[in-house]
TITOR-850358 format. One record per residue (C-alpha): y negated, z, x negated; residue in three letters. Coordinates in steps of 0.05 Angstrom, whole numbers, plus 5000, padded with zeros to 4 digits. Example, Ala and Ser with C-alpha at 12.3 -4.5 7.8 and 13.67 -1.06 7.14 Angstrom:
BEGIN
509051564754ALA/502151434727SER/
end
This chain:
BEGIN
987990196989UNK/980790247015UNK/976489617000UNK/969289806976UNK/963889296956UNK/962889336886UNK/955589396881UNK/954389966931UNK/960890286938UNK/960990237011UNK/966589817047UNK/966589087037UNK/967888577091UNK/974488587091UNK/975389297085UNK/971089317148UNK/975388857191UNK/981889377164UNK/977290007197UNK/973689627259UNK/981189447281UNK/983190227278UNK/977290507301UNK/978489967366UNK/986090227377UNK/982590977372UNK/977590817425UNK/983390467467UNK/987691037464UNK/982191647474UNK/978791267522UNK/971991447481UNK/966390967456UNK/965790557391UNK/959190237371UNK/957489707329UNK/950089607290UNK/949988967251UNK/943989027206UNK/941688507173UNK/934288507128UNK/928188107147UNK/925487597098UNK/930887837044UNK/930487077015UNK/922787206994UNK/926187736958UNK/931787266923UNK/925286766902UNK/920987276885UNK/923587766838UNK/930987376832UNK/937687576846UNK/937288166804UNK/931088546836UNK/934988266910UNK/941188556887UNK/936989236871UNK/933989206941UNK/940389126972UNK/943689876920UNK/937590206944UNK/937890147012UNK/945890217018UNK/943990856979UNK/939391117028UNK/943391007093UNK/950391167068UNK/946091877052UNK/943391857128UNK/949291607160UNK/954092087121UNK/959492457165UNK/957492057227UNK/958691297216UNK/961290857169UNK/958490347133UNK/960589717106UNK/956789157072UNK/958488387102UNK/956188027041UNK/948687827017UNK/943688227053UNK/948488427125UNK/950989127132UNK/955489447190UNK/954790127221UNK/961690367256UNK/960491027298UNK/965291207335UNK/964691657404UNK/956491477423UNK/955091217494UNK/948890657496UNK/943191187489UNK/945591507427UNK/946590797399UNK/940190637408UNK/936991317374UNK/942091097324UNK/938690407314UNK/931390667315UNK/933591237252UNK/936990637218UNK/930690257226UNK/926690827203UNK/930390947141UNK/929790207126UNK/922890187129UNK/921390707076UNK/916990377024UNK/922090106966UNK/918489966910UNK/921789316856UNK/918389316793UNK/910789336798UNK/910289226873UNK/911589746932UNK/915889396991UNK/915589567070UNK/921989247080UNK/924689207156UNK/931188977186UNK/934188647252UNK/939989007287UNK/944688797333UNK/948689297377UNK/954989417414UNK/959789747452UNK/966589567448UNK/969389417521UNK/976289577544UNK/981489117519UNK/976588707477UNK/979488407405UNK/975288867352UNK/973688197320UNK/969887917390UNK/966588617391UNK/963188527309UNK/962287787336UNK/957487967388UNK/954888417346UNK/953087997300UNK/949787507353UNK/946088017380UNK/941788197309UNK/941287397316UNK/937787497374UNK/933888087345UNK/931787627278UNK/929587067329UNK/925187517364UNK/922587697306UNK/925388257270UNK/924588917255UNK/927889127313UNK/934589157353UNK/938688807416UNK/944589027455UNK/948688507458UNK/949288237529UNK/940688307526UNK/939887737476UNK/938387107505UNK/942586567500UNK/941685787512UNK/942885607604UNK/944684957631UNK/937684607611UNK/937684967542UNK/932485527556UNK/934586097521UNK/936586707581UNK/939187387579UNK/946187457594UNK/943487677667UNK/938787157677UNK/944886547651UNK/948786867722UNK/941786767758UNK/941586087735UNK/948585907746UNK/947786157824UNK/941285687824UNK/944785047820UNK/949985317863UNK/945285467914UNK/942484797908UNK/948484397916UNK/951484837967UNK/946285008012UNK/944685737988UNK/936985667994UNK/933885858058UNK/926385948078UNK/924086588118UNK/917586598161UNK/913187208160UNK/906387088209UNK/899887188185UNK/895787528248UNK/888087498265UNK/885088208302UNK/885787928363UNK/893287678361UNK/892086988335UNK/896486728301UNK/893186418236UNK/899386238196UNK/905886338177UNK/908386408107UNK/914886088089UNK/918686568033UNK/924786327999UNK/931686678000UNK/938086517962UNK/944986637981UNK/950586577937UNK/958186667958UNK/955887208007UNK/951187517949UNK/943987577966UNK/939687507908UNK/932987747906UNK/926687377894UNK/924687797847UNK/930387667801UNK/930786857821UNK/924086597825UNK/922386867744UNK/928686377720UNK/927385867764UNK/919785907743UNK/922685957659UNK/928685437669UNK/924584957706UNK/928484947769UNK/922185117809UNK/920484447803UNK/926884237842UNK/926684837892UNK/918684817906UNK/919983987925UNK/926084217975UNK/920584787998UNK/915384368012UNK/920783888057UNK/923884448087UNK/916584798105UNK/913784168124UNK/920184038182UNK/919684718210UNK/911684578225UNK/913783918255UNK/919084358290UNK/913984818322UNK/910084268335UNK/914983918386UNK/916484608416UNK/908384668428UNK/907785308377UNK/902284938338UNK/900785398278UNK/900785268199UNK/906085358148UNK/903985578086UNK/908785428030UNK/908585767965UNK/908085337904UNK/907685497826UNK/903385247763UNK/910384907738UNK/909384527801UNK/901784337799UNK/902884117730UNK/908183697747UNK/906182927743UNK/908882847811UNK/906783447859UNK/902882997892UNK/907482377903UNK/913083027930UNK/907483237974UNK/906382638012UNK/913282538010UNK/914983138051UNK/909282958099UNK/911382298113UNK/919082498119UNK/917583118163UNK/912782638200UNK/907383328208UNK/899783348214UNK/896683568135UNK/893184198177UNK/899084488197UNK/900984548117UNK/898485028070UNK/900185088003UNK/899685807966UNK/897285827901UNK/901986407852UNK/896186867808UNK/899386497750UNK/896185927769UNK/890086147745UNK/892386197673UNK/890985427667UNK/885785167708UNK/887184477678UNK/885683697700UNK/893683627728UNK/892284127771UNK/884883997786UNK/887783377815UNK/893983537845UNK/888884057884UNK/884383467897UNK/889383057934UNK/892183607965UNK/885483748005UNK/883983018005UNK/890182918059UNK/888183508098UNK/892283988067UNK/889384748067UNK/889785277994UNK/890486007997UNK/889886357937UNK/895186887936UNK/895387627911UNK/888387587892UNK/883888117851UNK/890288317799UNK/894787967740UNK/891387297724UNK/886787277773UNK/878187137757UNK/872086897785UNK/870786367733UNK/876685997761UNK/875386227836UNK/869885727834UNK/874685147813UNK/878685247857UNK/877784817926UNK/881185397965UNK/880485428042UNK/883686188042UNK/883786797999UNK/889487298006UNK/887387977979UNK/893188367945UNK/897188867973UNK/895389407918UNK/887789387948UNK/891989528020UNK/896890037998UNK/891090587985UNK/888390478046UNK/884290798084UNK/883491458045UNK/881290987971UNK/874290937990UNK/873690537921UNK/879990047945UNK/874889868013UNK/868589777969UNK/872989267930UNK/875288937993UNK/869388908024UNK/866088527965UNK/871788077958UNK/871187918028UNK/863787758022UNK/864887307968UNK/870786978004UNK/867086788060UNK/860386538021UNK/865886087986UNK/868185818057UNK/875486278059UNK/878286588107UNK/880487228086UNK/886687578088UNK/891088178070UNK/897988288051UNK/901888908056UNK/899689208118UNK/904589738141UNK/899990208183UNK/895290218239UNK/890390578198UNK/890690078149UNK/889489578194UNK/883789908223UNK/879789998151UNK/880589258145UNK/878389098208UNK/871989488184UNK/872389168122UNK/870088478157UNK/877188168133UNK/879987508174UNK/887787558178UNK/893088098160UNK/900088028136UNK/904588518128UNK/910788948167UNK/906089298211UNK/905688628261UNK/912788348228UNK/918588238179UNK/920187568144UNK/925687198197UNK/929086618203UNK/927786078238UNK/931486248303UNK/928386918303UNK/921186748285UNK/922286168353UNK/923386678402UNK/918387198360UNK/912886488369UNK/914986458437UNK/914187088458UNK/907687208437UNK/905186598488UNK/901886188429UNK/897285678469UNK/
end
């Protein structure tokens, strides 16, 4: 006997549980796709107070009306109770659940119109794909916590589940990606999977001018990209806890070079999280007093998010960073954040031009204009100028005529480890 829900004459919840668990043992045994849209309306209980349960009860007829009449010969539809509905469609792969989700959005969104007063109602939808072996009642479950995630994020729209984010360690919310990332974090940090790599940062006539320590994460054999890491660390707060190991680890390695009589600075990348951190400045000292290293041989670069909030915290955690001796480099300069009202706050002893400006190079004639101005105004603010993402001699060359200090990139060398970038220091006969 087929259960319907007696106000809209689709399936009711329970006759929904009796078809999800047949359509599961179909996909099982063809070895085809079922998907799952759990659609649930946005601000249905304005409705309920508004026009009372009658006029929400008539929202809820209409709309069943007008996707049983879309959804007709393709899915089936069932109604959860109150204002939740869920689509079954059997044999779609993830891109034809999504154009699924976007027409039952659509449809949705038709004005509705409840006595005198035309609606623009919307909806939240969670989606899935059942996974092999997976209890049908797990697979409407994270269905249903996906539109969760889709009505948190503010409706009228739709999440896959295993893309809504859910609460980490510290209780930041995280995609199902980013939770793993997090996860291999502390791992890293209690096992010893965090490493720092050395790429130099050459003058035009070999000098060495710095070397930039970048971090690198290791996890049961797994290398994990900075690009994935540093965003979760950065959103979970573990930066914090990372950029103080940095700054030790950076701040040894100078000392290091220092014994061996390959005097050159270390410049150590640190974020806003950090600067705003009540004690940046008590974990800087700290790693200069444990590392026992001269202030000039660190430098501390500043991430383009920085300049978002040029605030007193980090006004003074600047201050008494120069105060001991210790040089700023503003990184990736002239793109995302960065300005020249806040250039002028900052007490930076370097400027580091962005690779993007390099990358064009030498045929964007525009690209050198830009340089060459930001390079003038670098060096009337007391910088020394450099630029990333050198990979070319003729790159290197349009700098040079751009009047630029320092370059970085793979033309000269490669981030390396410790060991290598000894022998690397070594061999180019530093003084």
């Amino acid at each position: 006997m087929t259960r319907s829900d007696p106000s809209t004459g689709v399936l009711d919840r329970y006759g929904c549980l009796e078809l999800v668990t047949k359509l599961a043992a179909w996909a099982e045994g063809s070895h085809k796709p079922l998907v799952a849209l759990w659609i649930d309306l946005d601000r249905f209980r304005q409705i309920n107070e508004s026009f009372g349960h009658l006029g929400g009860d008539n929202m809820i007829v209409q709309i069943a009306e007008r996707l049983k009449s879309r959804l007709y010969g393709r899915a089936e539809l069932a109604r959860m109770g109150g204002d939740e509905f869920v689509c079954l469609a059997p044999n779609l792969d993830r891109h034809h659940a999504e154009d699924l989700a976007r027409e039952v959005l659509q449809v949705i969104e038709l004005p509705l119109r409840l006595g005198e007063i035309l609606l623009h109602p919307s909806a939240s939808i969670g989606i899935a794909i059942l996974e092999s072996g997976e209890d049908p009642f797990v697979f409407l479950e994270r269905t249903d916590q996906a539109m969760i995630a889709a009505k948190r994020q503010g409706g009228n729209r739709y999440v896959f589940s295993g893309d809504e984010p859910m609460p980490g360690r510290l209780g930041i919310l995280l995609a199902r990606e980013e939770l793993d990332i997090e996860n291999k974090l502390h791992t890293a940090l209690e096992t010893g999977g965090l490493r720092l790599h050395y790429q130099p940062i050459l003058g035009f006539d070999g000098r060495i001018e710095a070397i930039e320590a970048l971090m690198r994460c290791t996890v049961d054999g797994e290398q994990i990209p900075p690009a994935k890491f540093i965003p979760v660390a950065e959103k979970t707060g573990l930066v914090i806890r990372i950029g103080e190991w940095s700054l030790l680890q950076g701040a040894q390695y100078a000392r290091q070079l220092q014994d061996a009589g390959l005097r050159t600075k270390v410049a150590i990348n640190v974020s806003r999280a950090q600067l705003l951190a009540p004690k940046f400045a008590q974990a800087l000292h700290g790693a200069l007093l444990c590392a026992d290293v001269t202030p000039e041989l660190i430098e501390l670069e500043l991430t383009e998010s920085l300049f978002m909030d040029i605030s007193d915290a980090v006004q003074n955690n600047l201050r008494s960073a120069r105060e001991c001796g210790v040089g700023l480099a503003i990184d990736d300069f002239g793109t995302g954040y960065s300005c020249l009202a806040n250039l002028k706050d900052i007490p930076a002893t370097k400027l580091k031009l962005d690779r993007a400006f390099v990358q064009v190079l030498p045929e964007d004639r525009r690209a050198l204009a830009v340089i060459r101005a930001m390079t003038q105004l670098g060096r009337e603010l007391g910088m020394t100028i450099v630029a990333e993402g050198v990979e070319n001699r003729e790159q290197l060359e349009a700098l040079e005529e751009a009047g630029v200090d320092a370059v970085q990139g793979y033309y000269h060398a490669r981030p390396m480890d410790e060991d290598a970038l000894h022998i690397w220091l070594q061999e180019r006969k530093l003084p």
